[in-house]
N, C-alpha and C positions, 0 to 999 in steps of 0.2 A: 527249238522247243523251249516256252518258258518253263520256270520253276528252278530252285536253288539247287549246286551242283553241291558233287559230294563234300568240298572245299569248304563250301559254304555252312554247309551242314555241322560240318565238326570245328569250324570257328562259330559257331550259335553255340553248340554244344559246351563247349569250355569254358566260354564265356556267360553260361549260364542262359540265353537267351531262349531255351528250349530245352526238352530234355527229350530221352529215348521214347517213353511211355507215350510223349507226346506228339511226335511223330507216328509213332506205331499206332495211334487211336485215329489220328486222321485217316492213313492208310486205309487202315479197318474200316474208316466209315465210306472210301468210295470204293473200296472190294463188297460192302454190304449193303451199298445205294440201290436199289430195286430196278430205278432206272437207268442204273450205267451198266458196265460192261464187263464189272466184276464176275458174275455168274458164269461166262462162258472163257475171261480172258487166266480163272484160277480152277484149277479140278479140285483142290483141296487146298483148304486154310486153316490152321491149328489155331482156333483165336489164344485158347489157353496159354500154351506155350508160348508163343510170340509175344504174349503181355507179360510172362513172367521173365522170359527171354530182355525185354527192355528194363525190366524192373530191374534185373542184376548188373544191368550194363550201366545204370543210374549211380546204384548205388558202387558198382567198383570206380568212377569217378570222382563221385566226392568223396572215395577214400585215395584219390591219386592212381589210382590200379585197372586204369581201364587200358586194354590188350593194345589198343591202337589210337590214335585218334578222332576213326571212323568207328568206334562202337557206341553202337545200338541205334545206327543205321540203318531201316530197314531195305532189303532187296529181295528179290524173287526168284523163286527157282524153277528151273526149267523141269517139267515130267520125267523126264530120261533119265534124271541123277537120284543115286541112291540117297537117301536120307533113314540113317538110322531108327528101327519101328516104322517104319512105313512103305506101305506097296508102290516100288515103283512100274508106273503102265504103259508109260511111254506114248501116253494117248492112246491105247490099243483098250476092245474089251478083252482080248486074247491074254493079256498078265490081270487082268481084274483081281483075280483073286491069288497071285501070286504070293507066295510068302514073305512078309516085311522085310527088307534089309537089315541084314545083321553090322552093318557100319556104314557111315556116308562115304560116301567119294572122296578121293582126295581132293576136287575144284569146292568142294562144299566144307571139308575141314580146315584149308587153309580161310575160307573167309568168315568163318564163325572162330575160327583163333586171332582173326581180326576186331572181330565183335560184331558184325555186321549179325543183325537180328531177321532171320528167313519169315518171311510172311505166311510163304506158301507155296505152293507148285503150280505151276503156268501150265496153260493149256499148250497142245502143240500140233502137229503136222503129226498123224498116228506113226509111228517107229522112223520121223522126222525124213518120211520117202516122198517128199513134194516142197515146193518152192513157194506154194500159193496159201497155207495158213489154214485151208477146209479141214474140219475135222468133225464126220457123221455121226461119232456116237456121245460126244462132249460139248458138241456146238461148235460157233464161229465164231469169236469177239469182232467188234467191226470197225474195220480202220477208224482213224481219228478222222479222215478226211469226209465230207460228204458224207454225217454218219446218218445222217435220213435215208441217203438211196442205198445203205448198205454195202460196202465196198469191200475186198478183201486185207487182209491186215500183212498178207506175206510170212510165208515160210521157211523153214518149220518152225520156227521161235515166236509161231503166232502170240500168245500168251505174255510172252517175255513182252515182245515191244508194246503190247499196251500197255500195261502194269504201267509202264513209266510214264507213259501220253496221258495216261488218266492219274498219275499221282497216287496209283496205288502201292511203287515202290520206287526208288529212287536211282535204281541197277539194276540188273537183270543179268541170270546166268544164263547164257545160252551155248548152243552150240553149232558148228557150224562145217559138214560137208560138203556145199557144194553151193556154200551162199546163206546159210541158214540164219544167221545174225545180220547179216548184209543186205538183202532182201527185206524182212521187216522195218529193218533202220530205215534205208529208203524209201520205203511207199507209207511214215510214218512220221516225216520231217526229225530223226533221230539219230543216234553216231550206234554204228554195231561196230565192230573187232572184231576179226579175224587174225589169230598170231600163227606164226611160225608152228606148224603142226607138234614137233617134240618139245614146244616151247611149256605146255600143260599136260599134264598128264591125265591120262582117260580113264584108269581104272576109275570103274562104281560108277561109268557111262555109260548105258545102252548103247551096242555100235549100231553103225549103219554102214560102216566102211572102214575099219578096221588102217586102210593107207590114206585115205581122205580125210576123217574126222578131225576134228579140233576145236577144242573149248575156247570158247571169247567172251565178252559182254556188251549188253546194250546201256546206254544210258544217255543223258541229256548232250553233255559235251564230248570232247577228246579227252578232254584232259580228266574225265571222272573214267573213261574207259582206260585209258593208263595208270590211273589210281588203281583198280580192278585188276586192271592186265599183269599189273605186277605182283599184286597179292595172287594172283590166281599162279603165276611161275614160281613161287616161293622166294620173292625177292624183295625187300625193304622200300615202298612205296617213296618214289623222291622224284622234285622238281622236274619234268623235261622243259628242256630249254628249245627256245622258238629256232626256225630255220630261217635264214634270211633268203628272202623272197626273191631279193635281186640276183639275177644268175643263176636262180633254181632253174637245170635241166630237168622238165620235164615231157615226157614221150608221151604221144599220143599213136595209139597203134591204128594204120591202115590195113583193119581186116574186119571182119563177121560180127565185131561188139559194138561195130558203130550201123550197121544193117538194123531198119526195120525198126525209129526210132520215134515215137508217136512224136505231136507238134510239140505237146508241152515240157519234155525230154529232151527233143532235139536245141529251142529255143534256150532253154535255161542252160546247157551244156557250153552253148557259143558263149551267150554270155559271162558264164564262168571263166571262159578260155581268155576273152577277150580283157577281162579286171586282171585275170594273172599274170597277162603280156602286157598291161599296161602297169602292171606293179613291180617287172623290173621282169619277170619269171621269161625263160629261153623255151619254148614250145616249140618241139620237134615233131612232126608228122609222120614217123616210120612203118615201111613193112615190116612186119613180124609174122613169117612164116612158120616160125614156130608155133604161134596162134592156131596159124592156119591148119595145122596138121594134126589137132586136138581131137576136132568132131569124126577124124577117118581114124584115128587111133578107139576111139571110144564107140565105135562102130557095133559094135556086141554087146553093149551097156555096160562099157566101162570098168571101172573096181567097183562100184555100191552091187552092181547086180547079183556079180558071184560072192563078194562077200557077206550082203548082205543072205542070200539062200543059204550060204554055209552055216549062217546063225539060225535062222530061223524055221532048217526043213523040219525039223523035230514038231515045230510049234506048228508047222503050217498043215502037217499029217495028221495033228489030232484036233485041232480048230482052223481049218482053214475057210469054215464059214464066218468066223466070228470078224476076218478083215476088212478093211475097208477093200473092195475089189481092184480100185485102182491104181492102190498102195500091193496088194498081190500080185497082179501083175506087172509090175515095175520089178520084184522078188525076181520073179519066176523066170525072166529074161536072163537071169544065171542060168540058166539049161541052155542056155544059147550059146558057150563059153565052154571051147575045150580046156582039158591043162594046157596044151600047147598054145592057147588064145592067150590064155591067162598069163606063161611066162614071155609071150612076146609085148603083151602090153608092157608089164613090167620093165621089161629092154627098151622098148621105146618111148615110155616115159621119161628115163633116165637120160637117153638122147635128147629130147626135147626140151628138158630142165640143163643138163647143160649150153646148149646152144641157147636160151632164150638169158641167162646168168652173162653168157659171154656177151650177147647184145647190151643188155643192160648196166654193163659197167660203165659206157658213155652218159649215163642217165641217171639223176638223181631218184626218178619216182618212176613209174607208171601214171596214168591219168586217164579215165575212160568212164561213159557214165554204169553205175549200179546194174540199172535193170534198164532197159528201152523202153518202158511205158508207166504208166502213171497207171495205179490200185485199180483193176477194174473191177464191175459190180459182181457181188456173190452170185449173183444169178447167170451172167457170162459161163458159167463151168455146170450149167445142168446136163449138156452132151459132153458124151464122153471122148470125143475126135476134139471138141473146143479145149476142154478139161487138156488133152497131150499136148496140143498145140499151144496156148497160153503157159503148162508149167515148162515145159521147154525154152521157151522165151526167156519166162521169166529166170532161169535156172541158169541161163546159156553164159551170161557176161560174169559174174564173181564166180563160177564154177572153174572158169579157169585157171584162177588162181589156185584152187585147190590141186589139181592136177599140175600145176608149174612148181609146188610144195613151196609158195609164197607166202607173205605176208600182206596184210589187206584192210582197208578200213573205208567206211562209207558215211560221209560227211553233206548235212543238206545240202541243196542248192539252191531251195526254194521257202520259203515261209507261208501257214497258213494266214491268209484263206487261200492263199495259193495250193493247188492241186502238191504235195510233196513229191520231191525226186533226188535221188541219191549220186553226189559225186564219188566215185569208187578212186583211193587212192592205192598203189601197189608195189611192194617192191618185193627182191628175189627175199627166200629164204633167209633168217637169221639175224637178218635187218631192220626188229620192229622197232628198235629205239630212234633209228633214223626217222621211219616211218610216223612214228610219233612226234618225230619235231618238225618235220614238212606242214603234218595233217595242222599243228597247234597254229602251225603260221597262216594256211591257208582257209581255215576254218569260219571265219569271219569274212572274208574277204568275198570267199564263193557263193555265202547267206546274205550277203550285201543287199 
């Protein structure tokens, strides 16, 4: 995706080349362009604040005093995060008129003590319970790809990954249970992040899953989502250094992720394979039966279903007309889920993450594509059997990673006008700075 990374940004900045203000007006001006995709891809924009928010970041610079290198940045924030004075809805009418947040989030205070200037609140997948981006009571924003026939933009961080496609913000907070940042990124030609789930902390998050959840970022490169990814763990944003490419073990699992993979997906995945084996990289083919044993463990709908119903019976008893239905019923499949469901999943989670840590110690990465198909048209999900069948799809390959309590990141493969597709990089738990220096190396190579 063209357009200046965050790097660049704050070497404009310093150098005087631009300033906050001036950044934040262009922003403004295609979140406020009639005919783009601002209206549906932001549910609320503070122009006021965001200008005066640049204005201070301006001037604590030419006094020497600006927080970070990257202030007055602007980025976008995702609906779900609290922000102080303001209702968070989470894409729902059900919190409509919730009473404003009494403080932000902690993912939102570490990056405004960076300086990074918030735009706005991004649209999203209502209580971020779908893969696909639809959202009936706020609109759809519409992929960058094919945006005459309408396509979908990918969930639940619908919101998030346009802001950056369109230049209406430079980052994007997102979040990410079961692909949420990973999914937009790739049906979007964009890099999402997925860290190590206790790597961020969630207070002043809307959950959805309480053991799945995890804050990331979207944005143009890897290296502006490791810029991000470290300010979001409260750690002092520094160089990652490249992986060398020759003699990268990487695994490519033989199971259920490489199933069902449209042409333009399956085509650009070989090809990727094929630049990496001939860039020096060791491509291993493996069973991964711990894969395999994901979809009969998650059998009863997993942890979002119960967790999610635990949160929301209150809300769903006294507004459960106000949901999107198909967002309710994906809830309500926590009645499906005894306590004894509940603590065996738990135990065999725990099995399956260590046997899938112990495979992977032979292995520098994971390697598998994003999602198996290329942004289909908004209009694909009018029935509601297409609607399960497509978010399931789409949800099926980076959900994994959530469930193995991995680390994950989804880097193009493709460039427009080419239809966009996501290479998913992954490795176990704990391990994102690794994963960061693989992703920096291969990043180019895979977009080739």
């Amino acid at each position: 995706m063209n357009g200046p990374t965050l790097d660049q940004l704050a070497q404009d900045l310093a150098t005087g080349a631009t300033t906050s203000e001036r950044l934040v007006e262009d922003c403004l001006a295609r979140i406020d362009d009639a005919s783009g995709e601002g209206a549906s891809a932001f549910v609320s924009v503070a122009h006021a604040n965001t200008r005066e928010a640049a204005r201070k970041m301006d001037q604590l610079r030419k006094l020497g005093q600006a927080p970070s290198r990257y202030a007055g940045i602007p980025l976008s924030i995702k609906d779900l995060f609290d922000i102080e004075g303001e209702v968070t809805r989470a894409g729902s009418l059900v919190l409509k008129d919730a009473a404003p947040a009494e403080r932000d989030a902690t993912a939102v205070v570490r990056l405004k003590a960076a300086g990074f200037v918030v735009m706005g609140r991004t649209n999203m997948t209502e209580f971020a319970f779908s893969g696909i981006g639809i959202n009936p009571h706020y609109g759809t924003p519409k992929n960058v790809f094919d945006r005459a026939q309408a396509r979908v933009p990918g969930g639940s961080s619908s919101g998030a990954a346009i802001s950056i496609t369109d230049g209406m913000a430079y980052g994007a907070l997102g979040t990410d249970t079961g692909g949420s940042c990973r999914i937009p990124a790739a049906l979007n030609g964009i890099v999402g992040y997925k860290p190590t789930a206790r790597r961020v902390p969630t207070d002043g998050a809307f959950s959805l899953s309480t053991t799945l959840d995890s804050i990331g970022p979207l944005a143009r490169t890897v290296a502006c989502c490791a810029t991000l990814d470290s300010i979001l763990a409260g750690d002092a944003p520094r160089a990652t250094q490249k992986r060398e490419i020759k003699g990268l073990r990487i695994a490519v699992p033989k199971s259920f992720v490489l199933n069902d993979m449209d042409p333009d997906v399956s085509h650009a995945f070989a090809a990727t394979l094929r630049k990496l084996s001939e860039a020096g990289a060791v491509i291993s083919e493996i069973a991964f039966p711990e894969m395999d044993a994901i979809p009969s463990a998650n059998a009863k709908g997993g942890f979002a279903a119960p967790e999610s119903l635990a949160t929301h019976r209150a809300l769903i008893e006294a507004s459960a007309q106000l949901y999107d239905m198909r967002v309710l019923s994906r809830i309500q499949r926590g009645h499906e889920q005894s306590a004894l469901d509940y603590i065996e999943l738990i135990r065999k989670r725990a099995e399956i993450i260590a046997a899938f840590e112990n495979r992977m110690a032979a292995f520098d990465c994971l390697a598998y594509p994003t999602v198996p198909m290329i942004a289909p048209l908004i209009s694909a999900f009018d029935k509601d059997e297409d609607f399960t069948r497509l978010n399931m799809l789409m949800l099926r390959n980076p959900a994994v990673i959530n469930f193995l309590d991995g680390c994950a990141i989804s880097i193009p493969m493709t460039k427009l006008p080419m239809a966009p597709t996501g290479l998913m990089l992954a490795c176990p738990g704990g391990q994102d700075e690794r994963l960061f220096s693989i992703a920096l190396s291969l990043e180019a190579l895979a977009c080739a």
